[in-house]
N, C-alpha and C positions, 0 to 999 in steps of 0.2 A: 733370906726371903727374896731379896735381889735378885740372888746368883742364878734360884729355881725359876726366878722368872722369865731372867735373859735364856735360860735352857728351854725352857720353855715356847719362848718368841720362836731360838732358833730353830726347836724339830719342828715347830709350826711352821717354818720358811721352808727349811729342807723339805717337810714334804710335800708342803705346794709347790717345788721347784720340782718334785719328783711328778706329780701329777701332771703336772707343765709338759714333761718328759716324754709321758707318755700319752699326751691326746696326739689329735692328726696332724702329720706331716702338712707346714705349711710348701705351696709348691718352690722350688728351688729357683730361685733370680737366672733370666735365660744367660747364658754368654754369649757376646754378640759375632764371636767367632765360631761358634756350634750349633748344629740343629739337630737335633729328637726325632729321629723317624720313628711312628711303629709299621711295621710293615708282618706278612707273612713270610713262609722260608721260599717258597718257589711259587712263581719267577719272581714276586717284589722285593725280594731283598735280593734276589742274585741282581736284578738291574741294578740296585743299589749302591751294590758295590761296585757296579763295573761304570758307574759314572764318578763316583766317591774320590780314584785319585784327579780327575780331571776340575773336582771341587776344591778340592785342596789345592789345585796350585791359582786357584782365586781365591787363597785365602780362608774355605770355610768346610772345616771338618764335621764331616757326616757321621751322627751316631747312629748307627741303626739298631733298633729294638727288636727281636723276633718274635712273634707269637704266633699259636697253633690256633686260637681264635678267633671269631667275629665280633669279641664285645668287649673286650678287654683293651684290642688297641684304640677304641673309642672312646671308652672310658676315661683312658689316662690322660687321651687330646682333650676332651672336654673338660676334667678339672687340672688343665696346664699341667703334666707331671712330663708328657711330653709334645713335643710341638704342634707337630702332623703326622697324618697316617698315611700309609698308599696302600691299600688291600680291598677296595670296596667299590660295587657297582651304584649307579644312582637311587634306584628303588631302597635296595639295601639300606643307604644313606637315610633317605627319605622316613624309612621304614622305623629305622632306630629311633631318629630325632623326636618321631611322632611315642615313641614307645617309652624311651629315657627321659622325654623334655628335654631334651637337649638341642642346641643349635649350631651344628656343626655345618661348614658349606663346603662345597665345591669347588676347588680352585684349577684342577687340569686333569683331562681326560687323559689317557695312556693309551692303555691298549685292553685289546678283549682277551677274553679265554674263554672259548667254544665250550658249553659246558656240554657233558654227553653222558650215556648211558654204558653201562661196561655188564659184562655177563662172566662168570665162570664155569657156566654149566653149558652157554646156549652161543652160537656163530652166529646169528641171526634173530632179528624181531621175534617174523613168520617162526619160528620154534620155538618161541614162548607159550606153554601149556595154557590152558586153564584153568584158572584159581591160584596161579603164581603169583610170588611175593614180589612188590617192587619197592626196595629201600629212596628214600627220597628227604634231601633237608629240611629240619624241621621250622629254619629263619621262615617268616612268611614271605619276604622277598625271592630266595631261591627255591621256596617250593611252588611259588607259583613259576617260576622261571621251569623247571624240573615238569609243569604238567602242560603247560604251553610247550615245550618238545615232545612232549607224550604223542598229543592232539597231534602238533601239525605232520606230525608221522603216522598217524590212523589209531596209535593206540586204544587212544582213549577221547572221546568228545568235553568241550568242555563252554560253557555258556559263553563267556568275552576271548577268544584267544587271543587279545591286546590288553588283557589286565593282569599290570604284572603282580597284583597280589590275589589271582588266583587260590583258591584254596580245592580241597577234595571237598568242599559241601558246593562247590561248580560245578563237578563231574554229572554230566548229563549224558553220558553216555560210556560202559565199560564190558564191553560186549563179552572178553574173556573171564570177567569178574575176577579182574585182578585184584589183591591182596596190597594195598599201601602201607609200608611200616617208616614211621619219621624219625629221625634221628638225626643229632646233632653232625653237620656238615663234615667235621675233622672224620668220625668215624667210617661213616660211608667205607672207603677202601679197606678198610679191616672185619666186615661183614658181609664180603663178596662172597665168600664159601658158603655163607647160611643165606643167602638169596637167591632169585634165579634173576632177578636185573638192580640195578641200583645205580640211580643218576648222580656223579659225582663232578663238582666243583673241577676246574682242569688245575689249579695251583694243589691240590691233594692228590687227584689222579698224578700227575709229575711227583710229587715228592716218594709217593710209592709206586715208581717206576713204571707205570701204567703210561703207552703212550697211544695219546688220542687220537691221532691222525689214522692208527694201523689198528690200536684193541676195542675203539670205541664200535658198538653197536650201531647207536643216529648221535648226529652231534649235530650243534647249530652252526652255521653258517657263517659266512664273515659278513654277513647282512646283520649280526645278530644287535643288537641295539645296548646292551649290556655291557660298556664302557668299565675300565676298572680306572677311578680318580685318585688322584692328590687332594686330599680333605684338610682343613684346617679348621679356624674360626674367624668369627669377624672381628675380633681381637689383633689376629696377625695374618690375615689376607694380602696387606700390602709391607709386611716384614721384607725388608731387602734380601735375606738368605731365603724364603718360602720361593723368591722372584727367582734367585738361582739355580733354586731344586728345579721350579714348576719347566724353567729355559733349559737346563740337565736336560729331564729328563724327555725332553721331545727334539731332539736333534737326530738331525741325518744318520750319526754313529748310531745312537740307539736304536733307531730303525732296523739300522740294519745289524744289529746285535742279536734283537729279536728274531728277525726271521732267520741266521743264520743259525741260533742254539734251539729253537723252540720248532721251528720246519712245519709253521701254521698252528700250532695248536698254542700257542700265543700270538694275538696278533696287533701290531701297533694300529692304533685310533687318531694316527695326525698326520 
């Protein structure tokens, strides 16, 4: 009767140890010699890397995380899986925190990326038909980004053209009765054949070899207001390695890293 009992205890342990096993990952203890980017693949992770050996010979290895998202490498800075992000505008920022409850901040502007409008049918606006499709992302951050260039190019009128959450229930004016289809930001460049325009993000236009400067249609300016930051928390804002990144990643060399791989259509912000 014993013996059944102590067996008993024990699959009762084993399989609370098992269930143990399997709930959520608590986050991993930082080391104080590493940091967690999540970044996107172009241009935030290629900066990344081209400051990364200059971080190491201070001492602090740069991980860099790649992702083809806007919500993922938020996610994982906000329940600490990794540090900080570099892939996002303010609005954006703003837009999540307000949408996830989360409170992630700001810690260093970078640089912009012109977002623009790219065609495979049309050379030109003015040749845009009537009742044509215009693909546009579906974040509320960059589609109003996406119809504040619409407007300030004539296409289309819209009630605030300083509100950067803009939506199509704005549109106050669409004289060609253009067609809006939304879709998630990544896809954009692989829908270009089934559109007749579609405003894409310039770190996706680059990654499929779309170059802004020569293929874009209208593109924003370097006035454009749409900063891409270094995010963290207020947990590790004043983390001595975030201090290293945020000082990386805005030096003279990067500067001119920037304009000499990117030829404007990334443009450093300091």
């Amino acid at each position: 009767m014993f013996m059944v009992a102590r067996r008993a205890v024990l699959v009762l342990g084993l399989a609370a140890m098992s269930v143990a096993a399997c709930g959520p990952k608590a986050p991993k203890a930082s080391d104080p010699n590493t940091l967690t980017v999540a970044a996107t693949a172009v241009p935030h992770a290629e900066v990344l890397e081209f400051i990364k050996p200059k971080l190491a010979q201070q001492g602090l290895t740069l991980e860099i995380k790649v992702f083809n998202d806007y919500v993922q490498p938020n996610t994982q800075v906000a329940e600490k899986r990794i540090d900080v992000s570099y892939f996002q505008t303010l609005p954006y920022l703003e837009s999540f925190n307000r949408d996830k409850g989360t409170n992630l901040i700001p810690l260093q502007g970078v640089h912009v990326e012109p977002i623009g409008t790219y065609s495979a049918k049309w050379k030109s606006i003015a040749e845009v038909p009537n009742g044509a499709t215009i693909a546009i992302p579906n974040d509320a951050s960059t589609e109003g980004r996406a119809l504040i260039l619409l407007a300030k190019n004539g296409v289309i009128a819209i009630k605030d053209p300083k509100n950067p959450l803009t939506s199509l229930r704005d549109i106050t004016s669409n004289p060609k009765n253009l067609k809006f289809k939304e879709l998630e930001a990544p896809a954009l460049p692989r829908v270009l054949n089934q559109v007749d325009l579609a405003v894409i993000n310039t770190n996706y236009a680059l990654d499929a070899k779309l170059n802004p400067s020569k293929d874009a249609l209208i593109i924003e300016d370097k006035t454009s207001p749409y900063v891409n930051y270094l995010v963290g928390r207020p947990d590790n804002k004043d983390d001595p390695r975030v201090k290293k990144l945020a000082a990386a990643l805005t030096t003279p060399e990067v500067k001119a890293f920037i304009e000499q791989k990117y030829a404007g259509a990334v443009v450093p912000a300091f």
